[in-house]
Every structure is written in structure tokens, then in C-alpha cells.
C-alpha positions as CSV (number, residue, x, y, z in Angstrom):
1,X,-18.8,-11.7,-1.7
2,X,-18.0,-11.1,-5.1
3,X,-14.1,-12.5,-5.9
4,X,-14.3,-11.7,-9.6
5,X,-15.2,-8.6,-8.9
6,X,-12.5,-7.9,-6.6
7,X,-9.7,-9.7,-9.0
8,X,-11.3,-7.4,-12.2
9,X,-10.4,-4.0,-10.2
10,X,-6.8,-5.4,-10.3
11,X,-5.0,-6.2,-13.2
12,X,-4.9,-3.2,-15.1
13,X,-3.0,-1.9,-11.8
14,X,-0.6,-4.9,-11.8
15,X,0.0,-4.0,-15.5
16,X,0.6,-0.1,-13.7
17,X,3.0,-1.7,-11.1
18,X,5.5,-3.0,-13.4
19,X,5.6,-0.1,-16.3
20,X,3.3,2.6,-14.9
21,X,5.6,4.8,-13.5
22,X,5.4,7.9,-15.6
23,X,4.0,10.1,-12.3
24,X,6.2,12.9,-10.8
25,X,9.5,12.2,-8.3
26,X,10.4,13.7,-5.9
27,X,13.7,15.2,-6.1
28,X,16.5,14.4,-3.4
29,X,16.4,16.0,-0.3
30,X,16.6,14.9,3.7
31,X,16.0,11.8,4.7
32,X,13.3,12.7,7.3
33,X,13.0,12.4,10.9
34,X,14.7,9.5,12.2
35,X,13.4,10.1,15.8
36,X,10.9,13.0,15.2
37,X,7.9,13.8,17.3
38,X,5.7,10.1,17.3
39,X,8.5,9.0,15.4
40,X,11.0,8.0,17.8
41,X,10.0,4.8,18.8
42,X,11.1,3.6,15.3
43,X,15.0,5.2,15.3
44,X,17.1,2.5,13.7
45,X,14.5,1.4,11.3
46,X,15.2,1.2,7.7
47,X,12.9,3.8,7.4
48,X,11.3,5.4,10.6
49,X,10.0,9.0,8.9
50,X,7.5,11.7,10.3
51,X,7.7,13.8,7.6
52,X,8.4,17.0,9.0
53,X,11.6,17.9,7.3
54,X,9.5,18.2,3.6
55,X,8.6,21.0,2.3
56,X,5.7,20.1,-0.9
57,X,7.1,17.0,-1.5
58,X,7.7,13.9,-0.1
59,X,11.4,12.9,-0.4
60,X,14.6,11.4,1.0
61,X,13.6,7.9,0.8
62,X,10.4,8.5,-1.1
63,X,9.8,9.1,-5.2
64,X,6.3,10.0,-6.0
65,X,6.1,7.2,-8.9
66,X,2.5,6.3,-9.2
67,X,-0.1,8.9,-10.4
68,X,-3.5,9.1,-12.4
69,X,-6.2,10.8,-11.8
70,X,-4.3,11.6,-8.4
71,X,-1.9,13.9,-6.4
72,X,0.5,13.8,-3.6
73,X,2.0,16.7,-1.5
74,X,3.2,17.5,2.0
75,X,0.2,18.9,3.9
76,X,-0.8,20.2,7.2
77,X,-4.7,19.5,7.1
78,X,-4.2,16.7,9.2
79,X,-1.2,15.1,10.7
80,X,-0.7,12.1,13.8
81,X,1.9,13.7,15.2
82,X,4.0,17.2,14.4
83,X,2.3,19.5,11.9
84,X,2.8,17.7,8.8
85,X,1.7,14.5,6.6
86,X,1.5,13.5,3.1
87,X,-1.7,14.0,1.5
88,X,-3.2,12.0,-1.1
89,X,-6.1,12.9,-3.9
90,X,-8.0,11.3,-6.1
91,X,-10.1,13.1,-8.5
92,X,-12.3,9.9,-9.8
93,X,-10.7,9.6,-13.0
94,X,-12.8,10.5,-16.5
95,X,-14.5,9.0,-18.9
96,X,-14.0,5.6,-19.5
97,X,-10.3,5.8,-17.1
98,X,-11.2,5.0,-13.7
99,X,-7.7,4.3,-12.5
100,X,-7.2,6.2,-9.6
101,X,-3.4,6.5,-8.3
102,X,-1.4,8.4,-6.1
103,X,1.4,7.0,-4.1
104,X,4.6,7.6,-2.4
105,X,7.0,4.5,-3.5
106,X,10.6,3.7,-1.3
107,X,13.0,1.7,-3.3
108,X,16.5,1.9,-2.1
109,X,15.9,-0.1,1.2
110,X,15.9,-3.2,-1.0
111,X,16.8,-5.9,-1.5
112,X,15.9,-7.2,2.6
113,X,17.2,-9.3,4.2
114,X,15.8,-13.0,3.7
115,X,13.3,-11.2,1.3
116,X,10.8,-10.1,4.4
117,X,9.9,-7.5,6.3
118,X,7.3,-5.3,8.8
119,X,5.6,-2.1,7.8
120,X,3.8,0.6,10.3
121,X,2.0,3.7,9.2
122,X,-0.5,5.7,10.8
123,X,-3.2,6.5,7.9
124,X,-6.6,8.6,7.9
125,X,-9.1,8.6,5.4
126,X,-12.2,11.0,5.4
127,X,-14.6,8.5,3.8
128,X,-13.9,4.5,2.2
129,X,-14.4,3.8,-1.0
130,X,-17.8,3.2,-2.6
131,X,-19.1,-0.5,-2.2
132,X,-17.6,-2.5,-4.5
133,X,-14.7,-0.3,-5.8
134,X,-11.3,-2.1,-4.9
135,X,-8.6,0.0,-3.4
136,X,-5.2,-0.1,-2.2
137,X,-3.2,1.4,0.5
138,X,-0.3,-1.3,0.9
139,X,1.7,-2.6,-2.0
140,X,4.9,-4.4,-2.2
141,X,5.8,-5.5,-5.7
142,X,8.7,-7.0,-7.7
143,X,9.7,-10.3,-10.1
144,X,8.9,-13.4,-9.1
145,X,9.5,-17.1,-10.1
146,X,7.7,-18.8,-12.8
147,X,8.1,-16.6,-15.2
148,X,6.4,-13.7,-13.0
149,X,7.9,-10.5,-14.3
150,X,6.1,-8.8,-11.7
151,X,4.5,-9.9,-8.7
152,X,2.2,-7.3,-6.1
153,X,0.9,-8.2,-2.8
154,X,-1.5,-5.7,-1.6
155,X,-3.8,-4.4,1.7
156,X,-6.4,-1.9,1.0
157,X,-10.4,-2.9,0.7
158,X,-13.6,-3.4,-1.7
159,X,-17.0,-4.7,-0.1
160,X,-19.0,-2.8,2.0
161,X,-15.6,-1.2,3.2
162,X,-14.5,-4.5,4.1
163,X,-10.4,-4.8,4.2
164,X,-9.0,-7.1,2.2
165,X,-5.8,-8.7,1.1
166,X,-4.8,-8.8,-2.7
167,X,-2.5,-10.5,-5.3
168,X,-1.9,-10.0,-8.7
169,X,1.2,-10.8,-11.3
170,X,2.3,-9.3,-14.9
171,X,3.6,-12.1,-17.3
172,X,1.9,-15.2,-15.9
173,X,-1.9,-13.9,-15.0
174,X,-3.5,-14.5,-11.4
175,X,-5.8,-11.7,-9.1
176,X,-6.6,-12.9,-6.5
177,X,-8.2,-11.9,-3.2
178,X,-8.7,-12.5,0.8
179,X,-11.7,-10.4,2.2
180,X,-12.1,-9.7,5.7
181,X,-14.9,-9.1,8.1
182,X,-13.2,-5.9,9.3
183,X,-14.3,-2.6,7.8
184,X,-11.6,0.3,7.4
185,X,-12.3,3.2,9.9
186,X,-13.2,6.8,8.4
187,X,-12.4,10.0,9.5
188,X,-10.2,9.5,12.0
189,X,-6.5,8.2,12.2
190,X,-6.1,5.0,12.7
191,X,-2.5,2.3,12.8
192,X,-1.9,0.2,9.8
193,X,0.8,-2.7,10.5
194,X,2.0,-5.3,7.6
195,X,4.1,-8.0,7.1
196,X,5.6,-9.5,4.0
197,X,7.2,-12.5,3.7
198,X,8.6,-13.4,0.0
199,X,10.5,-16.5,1.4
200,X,7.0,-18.1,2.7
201,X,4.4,-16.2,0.7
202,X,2.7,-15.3,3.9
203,X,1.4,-11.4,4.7
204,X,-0.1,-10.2,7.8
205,X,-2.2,-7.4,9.0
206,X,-2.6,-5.5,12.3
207,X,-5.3,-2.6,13.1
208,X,-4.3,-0.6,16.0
209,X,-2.5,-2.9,17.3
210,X,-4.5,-6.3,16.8
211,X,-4.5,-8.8,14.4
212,X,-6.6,-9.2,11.5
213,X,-6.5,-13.0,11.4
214,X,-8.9,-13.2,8.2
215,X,-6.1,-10.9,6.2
216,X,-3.4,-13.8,7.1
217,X,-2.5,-15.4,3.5
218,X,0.0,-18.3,3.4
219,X,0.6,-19.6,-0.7
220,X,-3.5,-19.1,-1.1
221,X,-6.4,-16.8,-0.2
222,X,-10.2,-17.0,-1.1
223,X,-9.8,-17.6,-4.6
224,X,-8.2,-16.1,-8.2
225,X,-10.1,-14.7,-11.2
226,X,-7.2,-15.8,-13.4
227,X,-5.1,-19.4,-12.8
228,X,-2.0,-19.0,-14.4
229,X,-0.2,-19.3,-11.3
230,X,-2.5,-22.3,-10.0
231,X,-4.1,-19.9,-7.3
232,X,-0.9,-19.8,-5.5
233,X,0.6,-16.3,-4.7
234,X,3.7,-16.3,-5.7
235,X,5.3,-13.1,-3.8
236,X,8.3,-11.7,-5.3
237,X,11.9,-10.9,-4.5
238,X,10.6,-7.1,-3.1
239,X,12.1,-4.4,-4.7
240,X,9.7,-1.7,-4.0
241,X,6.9,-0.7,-1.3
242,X,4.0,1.6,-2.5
243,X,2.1,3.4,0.3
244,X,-1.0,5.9,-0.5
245,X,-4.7,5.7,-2.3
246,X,-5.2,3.7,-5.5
247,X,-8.5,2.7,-6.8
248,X,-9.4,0.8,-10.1
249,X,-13.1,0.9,-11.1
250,X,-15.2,4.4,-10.7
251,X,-15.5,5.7,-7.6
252,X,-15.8,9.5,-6.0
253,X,-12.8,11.9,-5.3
254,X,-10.6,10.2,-2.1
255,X,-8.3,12.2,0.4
256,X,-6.5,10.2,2.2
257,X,-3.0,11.3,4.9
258,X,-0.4,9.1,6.1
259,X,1.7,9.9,9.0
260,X,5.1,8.0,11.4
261,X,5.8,5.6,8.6
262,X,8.6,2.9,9.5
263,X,10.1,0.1,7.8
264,X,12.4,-2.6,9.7
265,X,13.1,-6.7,9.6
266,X,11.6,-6.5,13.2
267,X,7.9,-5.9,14.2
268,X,7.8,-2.3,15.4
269,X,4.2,-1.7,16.9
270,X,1.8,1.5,16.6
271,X,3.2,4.8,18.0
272,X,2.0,6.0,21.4
């Protein structure tokens, strides 16, 4: 299991989270479904959205606001429920930039309340990333204490398309990881469930519907390739959620969908 490895994908994309915004956004437009087909056992959520009111682009609560070496548009390839998704491409960079990033960001739900909340998306994937090249799907991010200008607490994966849970800061320097056993399943759709709690530092993981105990982090996971923070994640007061593909060594071109996103305080459980 190789931590540094996992830590050294990661802090050029912290660096990314805080000032790397320079990728397309969306312009205004609906707010999506609030109770759309396998969408409607989310109505009431901060964000409960099928995405079948967009048209190319993603956007009432989304901004597209991360993108290299990536792409993201409404598409109709694949889709968990309805006809639509948001699609997500990455072309494998060039040269010696490897970043890979595209991802749809939501921003005004913030600030939560008591700085926590659950996350549901449905998410397909027609192949995992190369052994050894970390990825991320989940990211919440935003300043922390300690003179943490930016804090990000991740899901996604790196060995052997092993999950695994990731932290890394801007202004005080940590990275550090939580592998799992679990491996992320390809080509076919599958239910992604988080939870994020900035007052306790804790984050949780479900797959279809069962807990991924080994993705549970509370203050420290397996270890940190850099100890500024003393190993200890330090989350931050949230102030944005980034959902999509984002990859930071070499790997091959990625598509990847996601489909019946919702946001809430309250656990909301995979559609049915």
C-alpha cells in the first residue's frame, strides 16, 4: 500500500481547489428537478437534481469550475433514471501535465447548518483508473483553522481500484490517505453516499446502500506524506462540494456519468 504515493497525486490538486478555478460556468438557468423521475425520493433536499431540465450544461445549482485536460456536458449516453446525465471526460493530460479535471461544483447551499452534511449520487464509470493513479469523485473543500487557507476532504480511489478516502490542505501542508479493501465497480451504475462532518472531522461512505467501514475517518486516517497539520485532518468550514472525475498523475482518457444527485442535513438513502 503505497501512502506516499497516494498523498503525491494530491497536492498539486489541493493547490487547484483553492485557486484553480479558471474552467467554464455554467450560466444561470433552472434549478433542476426537485422531484423528477428517480429523483423524488429527495424533494425537500438542499439539492435533490435529476438533471433533466439542462440542456449542454449543467446549471441552476451547479458552475462547471474545475477543468484540465477535461470536459463536462449534459449527455444522454447513459443516464439512472430519465434520459439525461452529466458526462465527464478526461483526455489524459500532455506532456509533463497530468492533472486531469472535470467537475461540476454547488456553492450556494453553504454555509450548513452545524458545518455537516449527507451527499447521494448515482455514478457510472466505464473503466477505474490505472493502478496507482489517485482519483477523485467526492470533494468538499473550504478554510480551516490553523492557518488552513484551504482544507479538501475527498472520496475517489488509487490502488488496484481500491476506494479510498483523502485529505489535503493549502497554507499549512498535509495529504493524507485512508485506503479501503473495496474496489470501485465499472461499467455499470452504481450508488455513492457521503457524509461530512466539519464540526467532528469525521466522513463516511456508503456503496449501494452499505457501509464502507474502512472509508470511516475520525481526526486521522492511515497516515500523511506531509505533517504540518500533525496528521490530523483538519476539515473545513464547507463552502463548496465538487462532484465528477479528477485525476493527478498519468493515466488513460476517463468517462465517467453521474445521475439523482441530492444534498440534505439528513441521510437520504439510494434511489429505488
Amino acid at each position: 500500500m503505497a501512502g506516499a504515493t497516494a498523498a503525491a497525486g494530491s497536492a498539486s490538486g489541493g493547490a487547484l481547489g483553492q485557486a484553480g478555478m479558471g474552467g467554464a460556468t455554467a450560466s444561470a438557468g433552472s434549478a433542476g428537478s426537485s422531484a423528477g423521475a428517480g429523483s423524488g425520493d429527495c424533494a425537500g433536499a438542499l439539492i435533490c437534481d435529476d438533471f433533466e431540465s439542462y440542456t449542454g450544461m449543467p446549471a441552476g445549482p451547479w458552475k462547471v469550475t474545475k477543468t484540465s485536460f477535461g470536459t463536462v456536458s449534459i449527455d444522454g449516453t447513459q443516464h439512472r433514471s430519465g434520459t439525461k446525465a452529466v458526462k465527464f471526460t478526461t483526455s489524459g493530460g500532455s506532456g509533463s501535465d497530468f492533472y486531469q479535471l472535470a467537475y461540476i461544483s454547488a456553492e450556494k447551499i453553504f454555509p450548513v447548518a452545524n458545518n455537516a452534511f449527507y451527499g447521494r449520487m448515482m455514478f457510472y464509470v466505464t473503466k477505474a483508473a490505472n493502478d496507482g493513479v489517485h482519483w477523485t469523485n467526492i470533494e468538499g473543500e473550504g478554510p480551516a483553522a490553523q492557518g488552513i487557507t484551504n482544507a479538501l476532504v475527498r472520496y475517489g480511489g488509487q490502488q488496484q481500484q481500491r476506494l479510498m478516502a483523502n485529505y489535503d490542505t493549502v497554507g499549512k501542508a498535509s495529504d493524507c490517505w485512508q485506503h479501503s479493501a473495496t474496489k470501485i465497480p465499472e461499467a455499470k451504475w452504481m450508488c455513492m453516499e457521503w457524509y461530512f462532518d466539519g464540526a467532528t472531522n469525521t466522513q463516511k461512505f456508503w456503496l449501494d446502500g452499505q457501509s464502507i467501514a474502512d472509508l470511516t475517518v475520525t481526526d486521522y486516517g492511515e497516515g500523511c506524506l506531509k505533517q504540518d497539520t500533525g496528521e490530523k485532518w483538519i476539515y473545513p468550514s464547507f463552502t463548496r462540494l465538487n462532484l465528477g472525475w479528477g485525476s493527478y498523475v498519468k493515466d488513460d482518457p476517463r468517462e465517467a456519468w453521474i445521475d439523482d444527485v441530492a444534498i440534505d442535513t439528513k441521510k437520504i438513502g439510494c434511489p429505488q
